[in-house]
KETOR-182420 format. One line per 3 residues: number of its first residue (from 0); their letters; for each residue y, x negated, z negated of N, C-alpha, C. Coordinates in nm, 4 decimals, m for minus. Layout:
REM KETOR-182420
NUM	A	Y X Z Y X Z Y X Z; ...;
//
This chain:
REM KETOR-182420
0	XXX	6.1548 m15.2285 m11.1776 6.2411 m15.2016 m11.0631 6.3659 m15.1287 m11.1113; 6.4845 m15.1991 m11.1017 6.6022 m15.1460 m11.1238 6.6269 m14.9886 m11.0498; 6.6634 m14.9031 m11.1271 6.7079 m14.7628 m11.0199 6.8370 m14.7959 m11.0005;
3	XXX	6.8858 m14.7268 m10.8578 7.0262 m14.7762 m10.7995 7.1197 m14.6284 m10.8677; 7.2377 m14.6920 m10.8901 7.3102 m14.5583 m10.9869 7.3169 m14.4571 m10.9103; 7.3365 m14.3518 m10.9337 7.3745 m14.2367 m10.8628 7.5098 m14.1979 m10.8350;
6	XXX	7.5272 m14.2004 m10.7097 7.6921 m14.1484 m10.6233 7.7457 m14.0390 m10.7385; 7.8498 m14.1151 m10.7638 7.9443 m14.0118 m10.8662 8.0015 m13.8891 m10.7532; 7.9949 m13.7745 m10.8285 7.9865 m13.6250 m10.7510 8.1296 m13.6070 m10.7725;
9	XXX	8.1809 m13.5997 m10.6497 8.3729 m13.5557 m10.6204 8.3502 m13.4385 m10.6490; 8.4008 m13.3502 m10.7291 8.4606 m13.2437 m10.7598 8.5451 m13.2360 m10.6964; 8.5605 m13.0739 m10.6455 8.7036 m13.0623 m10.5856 8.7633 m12.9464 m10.6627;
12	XXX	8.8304 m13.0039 m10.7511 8.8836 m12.8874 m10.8197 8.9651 m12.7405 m10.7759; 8.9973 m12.7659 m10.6418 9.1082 m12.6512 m10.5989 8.9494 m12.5546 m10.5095; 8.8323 m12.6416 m10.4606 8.7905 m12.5470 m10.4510 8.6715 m12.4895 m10.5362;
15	XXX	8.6978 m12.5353 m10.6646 8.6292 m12.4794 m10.8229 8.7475 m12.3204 m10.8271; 8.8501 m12.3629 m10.8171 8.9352 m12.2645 m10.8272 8.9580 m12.1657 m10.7936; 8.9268 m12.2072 m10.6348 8.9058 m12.1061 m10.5220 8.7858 m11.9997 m10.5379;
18	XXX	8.6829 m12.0432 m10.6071 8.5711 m11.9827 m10.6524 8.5754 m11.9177 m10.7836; 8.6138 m11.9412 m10.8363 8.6639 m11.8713 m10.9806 8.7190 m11.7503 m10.9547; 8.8534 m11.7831 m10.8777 8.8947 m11.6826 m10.8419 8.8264 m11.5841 m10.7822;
21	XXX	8.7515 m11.6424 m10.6614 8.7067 m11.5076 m10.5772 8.6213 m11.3960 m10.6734; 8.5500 m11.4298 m10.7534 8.4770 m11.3956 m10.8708 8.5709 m11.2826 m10.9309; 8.6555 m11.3114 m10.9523 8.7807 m11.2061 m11.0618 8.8249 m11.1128 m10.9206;
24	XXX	8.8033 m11.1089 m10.7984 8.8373 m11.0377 m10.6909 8.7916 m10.8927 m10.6877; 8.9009 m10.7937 m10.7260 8.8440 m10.6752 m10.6874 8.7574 m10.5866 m10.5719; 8.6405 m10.5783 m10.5870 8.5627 m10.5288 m10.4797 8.5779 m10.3628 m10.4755;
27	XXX	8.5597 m10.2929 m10.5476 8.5166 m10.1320 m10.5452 8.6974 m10.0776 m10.6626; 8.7187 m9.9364 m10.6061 8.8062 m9.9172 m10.7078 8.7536 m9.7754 m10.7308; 8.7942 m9.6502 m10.8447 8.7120 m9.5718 m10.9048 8.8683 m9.5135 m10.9938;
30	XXX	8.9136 m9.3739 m10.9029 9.0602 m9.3137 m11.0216 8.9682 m9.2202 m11.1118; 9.0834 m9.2702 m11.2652 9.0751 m9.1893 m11.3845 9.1435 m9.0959 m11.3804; 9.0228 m8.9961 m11.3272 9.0629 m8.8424 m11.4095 9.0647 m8.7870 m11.5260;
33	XXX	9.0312 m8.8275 m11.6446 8.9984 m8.8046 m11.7562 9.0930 m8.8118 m11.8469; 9.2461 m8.9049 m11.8196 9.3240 m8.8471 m11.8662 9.3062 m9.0091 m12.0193; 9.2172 m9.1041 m11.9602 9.1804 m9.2475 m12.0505 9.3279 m9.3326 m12.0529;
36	XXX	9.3580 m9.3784 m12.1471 9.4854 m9.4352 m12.1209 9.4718 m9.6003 m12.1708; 9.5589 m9.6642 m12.1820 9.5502 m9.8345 m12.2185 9.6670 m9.7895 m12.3177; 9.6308 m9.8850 m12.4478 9.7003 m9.8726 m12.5117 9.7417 m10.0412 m12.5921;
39	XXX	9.8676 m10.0116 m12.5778 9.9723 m10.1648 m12.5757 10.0807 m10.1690 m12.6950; 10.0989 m10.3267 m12.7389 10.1874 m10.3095 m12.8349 10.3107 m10.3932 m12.7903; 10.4638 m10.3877 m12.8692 10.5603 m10.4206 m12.8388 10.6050 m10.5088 m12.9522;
42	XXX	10.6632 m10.6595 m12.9323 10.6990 m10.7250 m13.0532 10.7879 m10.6081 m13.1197; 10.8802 m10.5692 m13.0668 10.9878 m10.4944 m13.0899 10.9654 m10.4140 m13.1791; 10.8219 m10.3301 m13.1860 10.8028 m10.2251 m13.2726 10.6734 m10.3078 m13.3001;
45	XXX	10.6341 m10.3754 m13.3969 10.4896 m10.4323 m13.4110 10.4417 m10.2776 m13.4945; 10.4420 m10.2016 m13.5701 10.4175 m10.1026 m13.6495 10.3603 m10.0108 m13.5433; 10.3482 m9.9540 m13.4073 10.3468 m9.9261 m13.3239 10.2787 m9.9166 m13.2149;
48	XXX	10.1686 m9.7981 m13.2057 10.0903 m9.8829 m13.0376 10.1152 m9.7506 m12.9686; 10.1428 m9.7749 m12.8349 10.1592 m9.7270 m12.7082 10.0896 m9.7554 m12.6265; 10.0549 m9.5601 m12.5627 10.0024 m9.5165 m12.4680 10.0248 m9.5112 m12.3642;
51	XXX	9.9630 m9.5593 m12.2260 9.9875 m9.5405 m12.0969 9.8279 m9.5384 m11.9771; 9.8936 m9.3704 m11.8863 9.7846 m9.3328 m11.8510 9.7442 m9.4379 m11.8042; 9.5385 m9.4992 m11.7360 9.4668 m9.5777 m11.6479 9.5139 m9.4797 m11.5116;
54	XXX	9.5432 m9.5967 m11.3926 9.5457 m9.5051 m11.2722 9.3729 m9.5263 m11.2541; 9.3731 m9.6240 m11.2559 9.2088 m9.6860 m11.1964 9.1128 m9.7693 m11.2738; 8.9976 m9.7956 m11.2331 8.9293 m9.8399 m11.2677 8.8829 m9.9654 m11.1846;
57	XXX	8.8355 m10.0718 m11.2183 8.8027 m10.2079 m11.0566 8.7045 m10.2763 m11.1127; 8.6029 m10.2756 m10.9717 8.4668 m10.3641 m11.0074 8.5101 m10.5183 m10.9905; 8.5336 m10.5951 m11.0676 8.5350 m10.7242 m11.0004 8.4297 m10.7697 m10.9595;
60	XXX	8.4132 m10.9042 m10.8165 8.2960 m10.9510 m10.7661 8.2046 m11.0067 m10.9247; 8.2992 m11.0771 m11.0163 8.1461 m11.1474 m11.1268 8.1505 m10.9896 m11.2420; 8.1360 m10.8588 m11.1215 8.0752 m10.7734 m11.2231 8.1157 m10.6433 m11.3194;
63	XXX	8.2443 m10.7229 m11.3434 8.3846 m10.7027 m11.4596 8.4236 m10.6030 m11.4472; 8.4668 m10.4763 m11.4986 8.4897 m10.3788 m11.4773 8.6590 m10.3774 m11.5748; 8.7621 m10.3711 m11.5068 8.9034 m10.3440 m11.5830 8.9504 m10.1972 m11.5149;
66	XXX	9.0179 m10.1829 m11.6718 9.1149 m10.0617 m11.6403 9.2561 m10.1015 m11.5451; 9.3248 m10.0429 m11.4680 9.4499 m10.0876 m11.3910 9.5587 m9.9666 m11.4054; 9.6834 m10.0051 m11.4485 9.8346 m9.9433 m11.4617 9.9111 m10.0152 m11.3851;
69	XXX	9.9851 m9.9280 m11.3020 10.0951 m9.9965 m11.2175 10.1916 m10.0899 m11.3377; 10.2377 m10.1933 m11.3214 10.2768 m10.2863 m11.4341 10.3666 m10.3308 m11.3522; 10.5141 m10.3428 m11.3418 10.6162 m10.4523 m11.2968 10.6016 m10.4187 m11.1601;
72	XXX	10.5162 m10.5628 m11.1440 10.5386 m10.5648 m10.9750 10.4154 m10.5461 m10.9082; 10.3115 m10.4745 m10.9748 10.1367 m10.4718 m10.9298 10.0939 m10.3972 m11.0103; 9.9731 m10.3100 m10.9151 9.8807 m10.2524 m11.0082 9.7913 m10.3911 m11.0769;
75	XXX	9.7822 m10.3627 m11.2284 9.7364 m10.4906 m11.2682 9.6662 m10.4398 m11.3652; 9.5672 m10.5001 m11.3921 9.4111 m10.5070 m11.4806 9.4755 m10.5267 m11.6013; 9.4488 m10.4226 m11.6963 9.5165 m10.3842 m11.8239 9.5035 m10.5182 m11.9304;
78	XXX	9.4338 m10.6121 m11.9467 9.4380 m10.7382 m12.0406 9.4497 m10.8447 m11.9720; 9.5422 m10.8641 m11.8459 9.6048 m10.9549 m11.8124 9.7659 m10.9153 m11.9249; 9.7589 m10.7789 m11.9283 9.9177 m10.7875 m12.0045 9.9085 m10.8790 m12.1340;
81	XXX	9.9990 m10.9603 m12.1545 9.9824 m11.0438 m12.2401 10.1577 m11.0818 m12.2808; 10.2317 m11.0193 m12.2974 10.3631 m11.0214 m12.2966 10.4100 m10.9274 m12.4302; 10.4784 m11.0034 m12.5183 10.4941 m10.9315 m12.6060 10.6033 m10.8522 m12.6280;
84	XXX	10.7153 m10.9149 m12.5162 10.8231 m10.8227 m12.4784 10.8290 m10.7156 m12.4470; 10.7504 m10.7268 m12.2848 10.7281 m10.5867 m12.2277 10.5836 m10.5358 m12.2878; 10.4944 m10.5934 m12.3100 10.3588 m10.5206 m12.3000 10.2510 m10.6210 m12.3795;
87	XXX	10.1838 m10.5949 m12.4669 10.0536 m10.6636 m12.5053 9.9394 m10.5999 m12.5264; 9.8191 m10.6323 m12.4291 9.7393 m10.5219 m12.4213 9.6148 m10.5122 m12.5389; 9.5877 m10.3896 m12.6235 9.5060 m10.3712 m12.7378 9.3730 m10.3317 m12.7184;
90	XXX	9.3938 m10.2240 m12.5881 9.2500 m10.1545 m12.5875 9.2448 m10.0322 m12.4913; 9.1481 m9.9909 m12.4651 9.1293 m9.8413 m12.3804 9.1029 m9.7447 m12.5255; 9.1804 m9.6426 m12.4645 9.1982 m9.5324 m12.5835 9.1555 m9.3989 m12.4800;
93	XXX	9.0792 m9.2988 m12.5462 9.0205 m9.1606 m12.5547 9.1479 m9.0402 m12.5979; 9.1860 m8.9682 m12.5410 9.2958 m8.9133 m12.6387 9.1933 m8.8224 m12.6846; 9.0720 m8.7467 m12.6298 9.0246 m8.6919 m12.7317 9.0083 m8.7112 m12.7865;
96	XXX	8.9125 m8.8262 m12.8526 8.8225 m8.8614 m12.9219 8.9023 m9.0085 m13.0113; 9.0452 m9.0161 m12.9640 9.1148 m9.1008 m13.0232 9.0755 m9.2361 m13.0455; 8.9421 m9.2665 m12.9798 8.8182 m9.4091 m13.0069 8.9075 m9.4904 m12.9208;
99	XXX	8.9232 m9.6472 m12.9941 8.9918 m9.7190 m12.9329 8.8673 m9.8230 m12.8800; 8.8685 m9.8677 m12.7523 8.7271 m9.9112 m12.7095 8.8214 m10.0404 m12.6594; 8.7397 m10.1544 m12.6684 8.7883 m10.2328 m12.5885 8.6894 m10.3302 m12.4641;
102	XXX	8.6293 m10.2210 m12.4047 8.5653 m10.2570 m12.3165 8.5491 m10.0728 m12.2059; 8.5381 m10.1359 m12.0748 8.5807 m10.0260 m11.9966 8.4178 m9.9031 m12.0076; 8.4554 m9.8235 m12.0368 8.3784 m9.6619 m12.0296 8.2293 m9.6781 m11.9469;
105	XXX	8.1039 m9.6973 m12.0182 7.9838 m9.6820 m11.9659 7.9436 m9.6361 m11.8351; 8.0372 m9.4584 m11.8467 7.9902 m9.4153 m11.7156 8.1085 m9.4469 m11.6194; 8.2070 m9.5282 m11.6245 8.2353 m9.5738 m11.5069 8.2481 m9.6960 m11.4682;
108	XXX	8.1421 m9.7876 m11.5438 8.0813 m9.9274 m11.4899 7.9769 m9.8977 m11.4377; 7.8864 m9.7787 m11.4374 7.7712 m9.7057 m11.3437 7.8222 m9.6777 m11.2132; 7.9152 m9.5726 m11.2633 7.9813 m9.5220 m11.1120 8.0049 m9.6457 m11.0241;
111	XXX	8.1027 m9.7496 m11.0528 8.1587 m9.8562 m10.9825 8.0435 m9.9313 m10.9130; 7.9376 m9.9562 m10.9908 7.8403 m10.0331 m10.9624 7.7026 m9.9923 m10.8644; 7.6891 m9.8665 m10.9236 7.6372 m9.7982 m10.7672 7.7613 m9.7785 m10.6546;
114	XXX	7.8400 m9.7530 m10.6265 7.9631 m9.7167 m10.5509 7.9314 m9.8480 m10.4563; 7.9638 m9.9665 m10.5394 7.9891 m10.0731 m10.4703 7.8718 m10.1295 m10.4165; 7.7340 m10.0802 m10.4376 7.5851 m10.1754 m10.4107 7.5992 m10.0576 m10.2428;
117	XXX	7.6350 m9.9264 m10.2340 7.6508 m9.8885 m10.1365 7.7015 m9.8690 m10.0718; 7.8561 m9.8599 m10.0873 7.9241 m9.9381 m9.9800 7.9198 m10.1089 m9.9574; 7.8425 m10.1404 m9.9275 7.7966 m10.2723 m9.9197 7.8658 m10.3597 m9.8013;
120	XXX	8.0035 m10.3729 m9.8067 8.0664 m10.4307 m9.7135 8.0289 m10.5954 m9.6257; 8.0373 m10.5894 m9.5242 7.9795 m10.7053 m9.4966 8.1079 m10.7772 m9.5032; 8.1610 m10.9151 m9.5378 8.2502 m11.0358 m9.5272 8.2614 m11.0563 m9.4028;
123	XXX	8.4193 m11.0512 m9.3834 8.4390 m11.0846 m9.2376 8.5970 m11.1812 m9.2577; 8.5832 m11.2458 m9.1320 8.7052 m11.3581 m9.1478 8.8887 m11.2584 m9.1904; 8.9058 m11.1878 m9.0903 9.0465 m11.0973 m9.0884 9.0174 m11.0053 m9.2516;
126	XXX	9.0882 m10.9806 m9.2897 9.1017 m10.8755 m9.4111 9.1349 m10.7589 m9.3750; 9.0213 m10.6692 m9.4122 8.9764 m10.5053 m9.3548 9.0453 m10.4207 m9.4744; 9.0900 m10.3280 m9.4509 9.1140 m10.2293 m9.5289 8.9389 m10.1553 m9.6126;
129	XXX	8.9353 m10.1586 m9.7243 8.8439 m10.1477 m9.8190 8.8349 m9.9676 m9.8619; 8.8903 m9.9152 m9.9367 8.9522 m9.8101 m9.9853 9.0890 m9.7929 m10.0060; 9.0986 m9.6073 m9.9875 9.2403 m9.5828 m10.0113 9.2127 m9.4442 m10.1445;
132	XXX	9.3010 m9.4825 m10.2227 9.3278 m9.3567 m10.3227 9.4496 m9.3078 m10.3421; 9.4631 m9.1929 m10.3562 9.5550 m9.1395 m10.4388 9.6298 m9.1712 m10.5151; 9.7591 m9.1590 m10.5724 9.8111 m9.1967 m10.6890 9.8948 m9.0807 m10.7615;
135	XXX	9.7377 m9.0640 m10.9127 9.7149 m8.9404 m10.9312 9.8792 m8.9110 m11.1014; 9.9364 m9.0304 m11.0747 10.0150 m9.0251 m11.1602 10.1803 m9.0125 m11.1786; 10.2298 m8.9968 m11.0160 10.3592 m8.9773 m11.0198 10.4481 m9.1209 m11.0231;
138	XXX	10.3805 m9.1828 m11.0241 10.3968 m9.3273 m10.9962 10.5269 m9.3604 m10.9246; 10.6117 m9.4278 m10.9370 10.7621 m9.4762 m10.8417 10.7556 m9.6242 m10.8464; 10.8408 m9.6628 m10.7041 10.8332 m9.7981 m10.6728 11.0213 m9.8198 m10.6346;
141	XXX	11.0366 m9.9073 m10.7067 11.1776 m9.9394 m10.7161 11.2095 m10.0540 m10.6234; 11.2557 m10.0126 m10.4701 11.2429 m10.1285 m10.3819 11.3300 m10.1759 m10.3038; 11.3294 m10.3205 m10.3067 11.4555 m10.3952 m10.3027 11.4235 m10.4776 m10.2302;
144	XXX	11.5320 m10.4886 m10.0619 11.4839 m10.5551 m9.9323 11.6103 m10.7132 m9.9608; 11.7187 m10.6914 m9.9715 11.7804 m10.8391 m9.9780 11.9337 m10.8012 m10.0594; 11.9681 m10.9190 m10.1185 12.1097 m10.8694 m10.1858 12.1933 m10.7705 m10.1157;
147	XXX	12.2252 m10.7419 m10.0471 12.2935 m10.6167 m9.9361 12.2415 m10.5452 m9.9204; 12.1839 m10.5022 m9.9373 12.0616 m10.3737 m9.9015 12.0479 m10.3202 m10.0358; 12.1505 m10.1314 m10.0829 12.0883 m10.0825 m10.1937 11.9767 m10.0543 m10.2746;
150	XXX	11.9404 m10.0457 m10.3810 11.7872 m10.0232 m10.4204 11.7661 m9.9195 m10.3720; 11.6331 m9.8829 m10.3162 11.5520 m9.7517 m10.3012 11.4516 m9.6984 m10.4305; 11.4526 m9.5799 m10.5042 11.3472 m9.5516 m10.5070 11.2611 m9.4338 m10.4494;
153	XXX	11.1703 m9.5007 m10.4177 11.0077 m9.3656 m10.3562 10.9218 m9.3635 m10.4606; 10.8502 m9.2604 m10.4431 10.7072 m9.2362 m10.5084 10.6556 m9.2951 m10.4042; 10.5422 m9.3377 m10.5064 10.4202 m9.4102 m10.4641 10.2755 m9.2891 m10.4602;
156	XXX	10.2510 m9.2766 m10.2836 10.1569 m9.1847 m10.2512 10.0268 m9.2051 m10.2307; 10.0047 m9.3508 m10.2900 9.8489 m9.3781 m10.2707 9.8497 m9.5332 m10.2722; 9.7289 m9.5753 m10.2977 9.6990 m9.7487 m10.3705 9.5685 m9.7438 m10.2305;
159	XXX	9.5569 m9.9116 m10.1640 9.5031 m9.9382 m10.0230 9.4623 m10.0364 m10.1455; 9.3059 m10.0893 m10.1533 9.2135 m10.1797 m10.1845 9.1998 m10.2512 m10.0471; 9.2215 m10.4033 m10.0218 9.1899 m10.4860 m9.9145 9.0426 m10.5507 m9.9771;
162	XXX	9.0061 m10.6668 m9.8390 8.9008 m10.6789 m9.8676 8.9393 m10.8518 m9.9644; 9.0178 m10.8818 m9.9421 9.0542 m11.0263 m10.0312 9.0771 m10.9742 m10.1817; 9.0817 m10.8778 m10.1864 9.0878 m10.7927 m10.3536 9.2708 m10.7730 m10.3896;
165	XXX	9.3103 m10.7796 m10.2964 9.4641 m10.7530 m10.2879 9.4960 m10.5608 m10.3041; 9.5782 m10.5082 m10.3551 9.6327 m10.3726 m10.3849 9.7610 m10.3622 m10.2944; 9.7843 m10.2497 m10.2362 9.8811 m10.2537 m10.1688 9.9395 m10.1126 m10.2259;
168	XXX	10.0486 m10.0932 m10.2737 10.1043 m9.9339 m10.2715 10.1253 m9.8920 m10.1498; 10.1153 m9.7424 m10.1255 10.1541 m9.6416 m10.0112 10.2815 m9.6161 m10.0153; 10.3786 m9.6426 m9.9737 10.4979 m9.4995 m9.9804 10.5576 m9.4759 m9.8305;
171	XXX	10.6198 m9.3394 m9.8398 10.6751 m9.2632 m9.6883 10.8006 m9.3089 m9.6448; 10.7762 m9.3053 m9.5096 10.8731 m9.3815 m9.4284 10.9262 m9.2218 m9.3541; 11.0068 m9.0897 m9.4241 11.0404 m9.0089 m9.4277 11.0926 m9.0033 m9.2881;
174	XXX	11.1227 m9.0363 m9.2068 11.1629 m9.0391 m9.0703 10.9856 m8.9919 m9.0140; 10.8692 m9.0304 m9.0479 10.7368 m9.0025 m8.9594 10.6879 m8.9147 m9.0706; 10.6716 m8.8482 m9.1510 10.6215 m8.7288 m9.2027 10.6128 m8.5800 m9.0631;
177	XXX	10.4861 m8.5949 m9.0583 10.4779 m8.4770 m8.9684 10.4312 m8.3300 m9.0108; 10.3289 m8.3584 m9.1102 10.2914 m8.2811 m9.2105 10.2962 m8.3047 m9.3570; 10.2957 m8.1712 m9.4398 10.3030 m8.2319 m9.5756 10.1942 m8.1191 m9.6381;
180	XXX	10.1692 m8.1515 m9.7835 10.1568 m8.2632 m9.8381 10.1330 m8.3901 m9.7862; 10.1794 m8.5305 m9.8117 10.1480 m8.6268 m9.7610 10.0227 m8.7194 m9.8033; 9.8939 m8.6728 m9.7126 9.7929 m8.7957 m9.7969 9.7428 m8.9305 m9.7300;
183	XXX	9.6903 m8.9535 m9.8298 9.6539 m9.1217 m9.8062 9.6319 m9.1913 m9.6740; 9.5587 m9.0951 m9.6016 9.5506 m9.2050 m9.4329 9.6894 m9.1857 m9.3299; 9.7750 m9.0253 m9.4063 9.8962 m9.0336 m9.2622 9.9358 m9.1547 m9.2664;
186	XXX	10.0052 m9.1478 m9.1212 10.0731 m9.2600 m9.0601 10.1846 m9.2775 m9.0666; 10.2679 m9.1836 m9.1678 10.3973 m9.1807 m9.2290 10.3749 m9.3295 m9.3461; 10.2742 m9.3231 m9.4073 10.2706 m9.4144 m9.4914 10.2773 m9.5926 m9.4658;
189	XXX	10.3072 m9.6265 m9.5364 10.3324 m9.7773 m9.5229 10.3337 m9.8463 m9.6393; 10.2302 m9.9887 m9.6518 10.2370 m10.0761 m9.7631 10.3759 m10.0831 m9.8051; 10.3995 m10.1102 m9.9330 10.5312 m10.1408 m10.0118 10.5643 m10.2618 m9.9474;
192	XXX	10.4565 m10.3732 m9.9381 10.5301 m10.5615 m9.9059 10.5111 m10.5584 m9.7567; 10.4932 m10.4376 m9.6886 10.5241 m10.4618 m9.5552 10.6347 m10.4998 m9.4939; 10.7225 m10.4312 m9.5847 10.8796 m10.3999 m9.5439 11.0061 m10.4086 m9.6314;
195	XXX	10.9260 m10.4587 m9.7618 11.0248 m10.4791 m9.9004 10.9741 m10.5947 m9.9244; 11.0828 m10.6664 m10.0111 11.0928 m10.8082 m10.0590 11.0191 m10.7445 m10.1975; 11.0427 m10.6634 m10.2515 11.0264 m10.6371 m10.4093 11.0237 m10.5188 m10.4268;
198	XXX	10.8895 m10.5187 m10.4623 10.8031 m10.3468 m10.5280 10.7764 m10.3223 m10.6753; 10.8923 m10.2797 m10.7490 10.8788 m10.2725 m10.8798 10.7934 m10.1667 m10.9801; 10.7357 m10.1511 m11.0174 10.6335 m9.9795 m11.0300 10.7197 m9.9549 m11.1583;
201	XXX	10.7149 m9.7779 m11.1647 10.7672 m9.7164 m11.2900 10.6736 m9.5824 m11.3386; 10.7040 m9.5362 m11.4185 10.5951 m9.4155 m11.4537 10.7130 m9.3081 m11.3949; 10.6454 m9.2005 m11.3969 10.7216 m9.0266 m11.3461 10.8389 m9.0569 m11.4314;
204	XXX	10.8237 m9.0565 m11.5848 10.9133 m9.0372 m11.6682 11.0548 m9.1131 m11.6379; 11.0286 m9.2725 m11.6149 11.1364 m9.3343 m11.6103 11.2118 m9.3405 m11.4876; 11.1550 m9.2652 m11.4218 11.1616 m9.2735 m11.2837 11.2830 m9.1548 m11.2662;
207	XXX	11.2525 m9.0225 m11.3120 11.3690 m8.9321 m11.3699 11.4871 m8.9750 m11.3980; 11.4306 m9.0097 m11.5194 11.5831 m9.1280 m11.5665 11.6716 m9.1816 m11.4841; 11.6377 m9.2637 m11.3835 11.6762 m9.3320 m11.2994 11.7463 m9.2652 m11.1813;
210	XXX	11.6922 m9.1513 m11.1916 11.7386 m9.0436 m11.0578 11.8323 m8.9420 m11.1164; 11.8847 m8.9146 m11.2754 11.9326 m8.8678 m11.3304 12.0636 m8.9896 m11.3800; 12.0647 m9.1066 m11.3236 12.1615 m9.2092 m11.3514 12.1985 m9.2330 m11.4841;
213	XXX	12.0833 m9.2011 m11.5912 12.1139 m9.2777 m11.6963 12.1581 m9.4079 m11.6990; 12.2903 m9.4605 m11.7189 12.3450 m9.5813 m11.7695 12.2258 m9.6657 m11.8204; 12.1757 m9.6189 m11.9414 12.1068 m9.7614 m12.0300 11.9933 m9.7505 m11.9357;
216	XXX	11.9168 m9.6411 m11.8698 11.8487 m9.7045 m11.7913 11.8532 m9.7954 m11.6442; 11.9833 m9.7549 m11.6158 11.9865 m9.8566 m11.5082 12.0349 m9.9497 m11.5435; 12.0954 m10.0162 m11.6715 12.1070 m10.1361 m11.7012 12.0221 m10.2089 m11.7472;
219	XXX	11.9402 m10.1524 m11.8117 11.7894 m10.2100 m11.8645 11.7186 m10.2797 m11.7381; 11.7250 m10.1670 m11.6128 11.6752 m10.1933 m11.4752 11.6856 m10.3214 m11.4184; 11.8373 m10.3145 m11.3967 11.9212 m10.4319 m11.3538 11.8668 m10.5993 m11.3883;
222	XXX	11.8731 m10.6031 m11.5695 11.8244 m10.6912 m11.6314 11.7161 m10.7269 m11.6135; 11.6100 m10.6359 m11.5928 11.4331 m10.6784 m11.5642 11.4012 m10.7321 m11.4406; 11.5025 m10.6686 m11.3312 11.4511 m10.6683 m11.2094 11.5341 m10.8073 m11.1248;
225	XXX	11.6371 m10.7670 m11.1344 11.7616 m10.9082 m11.1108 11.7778 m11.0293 m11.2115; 11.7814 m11.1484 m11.1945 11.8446 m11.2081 m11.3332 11.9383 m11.2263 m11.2638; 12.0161 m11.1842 m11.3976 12.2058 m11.1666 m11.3944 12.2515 m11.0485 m11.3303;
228	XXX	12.1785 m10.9932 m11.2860 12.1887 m10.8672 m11.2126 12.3025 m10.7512 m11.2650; 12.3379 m10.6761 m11.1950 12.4122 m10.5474 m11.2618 12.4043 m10.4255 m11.1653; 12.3791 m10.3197 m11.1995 12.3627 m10.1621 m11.0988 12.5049 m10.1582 m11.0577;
231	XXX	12.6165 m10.1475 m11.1239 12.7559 m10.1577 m11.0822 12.7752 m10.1978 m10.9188; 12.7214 m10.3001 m10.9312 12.7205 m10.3685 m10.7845 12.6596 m10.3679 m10.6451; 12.5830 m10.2341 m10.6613 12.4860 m10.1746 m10.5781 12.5744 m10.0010 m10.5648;
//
């Protein structure tokens, strides 16, 4: 008896994709106090590796535990950097202990992983606000609404975890500050892409710079952030 072939199986690749992805989706987030940094190299200086503090730590759904630095235009999971211009990422570094690890810190793939088995969020259709933290690093967001509209910069007062695994920065809408210090749940605060076309992140340091009108740094600015761009013109 002949067997009849078997129905060739449609793959649907976009929603292979769709699943992949959700997998790499940040569920739980966890700030470094410890002072752990990512450490990155620059074609520019290959002789050379550079330090920059972890704000956070993130459980992904398949498990994954990455370090995260505000980067460009997102807090972003430290070995997605892959840029040899701006950034190529080497490893998590100890400044005590100077150990270059390249896998994220024992006890805070524990922490994350109990954290997240108990806050045990249930899936719902609308996207819920997840967690809110702090942003324990002085952090600035360089933000830019449409060609006519000067650049702003704010500090960035706190990082919003959604439930689609999306990051949102905090910053103050200085007109509703009622009290200060300003933390994470006032209602002064507001997502960065609520109301800006473009949320650029910077560290404390360069951020100075910038507010001190160093030239090469606001031309450096200009160039990264605009193509063809110039500060002159703002």
């Amino acid at each position: 008896m002949g067997m009849s072939p078997r129905p060739a199986r449609v793959i649907d690749l976009e929603t292979m994709r769709q699943k992949q992805q959700a997998k790499r989706r940040l569920v739980r987030l966890s700030p470094e106090l410890d002072g752990l940094e990512m450490v990155y190299s620059l074609a520019s200086d290959p002789e050379s590796l550079y330090g920059m503090p972890i704000l956070a730590w993130g459980l992904r759904e398949n498990g994954e535990v990455v370090g995260l630095v505000p980067w460009m235009e997102a807090l972003t999971p430290c070995h997605l950097l892959d840029d040899s211009e701006h950034g190529c990422f080497i490893g998590y570094r100890d400044p005590e202990t100077e150990e270059l690890m390249d896998m994220a810190p024992p006890h805070k793939e524990s922490e994350l992983e109990h954290a997240a088995a108990y806050f045990d969020y249930e899936e719902t259709r609308e996207i819920t606000l997840i967690q809110q933290l702090p942003d324990t690093l002085g952090t600035h967001a360089l933000c830019i609404d449409d060609d006519q509209s000067p650049w702003q910069l704010k500090q960035v007062f706190g990082w919003r975890l959604y439930s689609d695994g999306t990051i949102e920065a905090l910053l103050v809408d200085e007109t509703l500050i009622d009290s200060t210090p300003v933390l994470p749940g006032d209602p002064c605060l507001y997502p960065g892409h609520s109301r800006h076309r473009m949320v650029y992140f910077f560290q404390r340091s360069i951020a100075n710079r910038i507010r001190e009108q160093d030239p090469a740094t606001l031309e450096a600015l200009a160039l990264m952030v605009i193509p063809g761009g110039s500060p002159t013109s703002h």
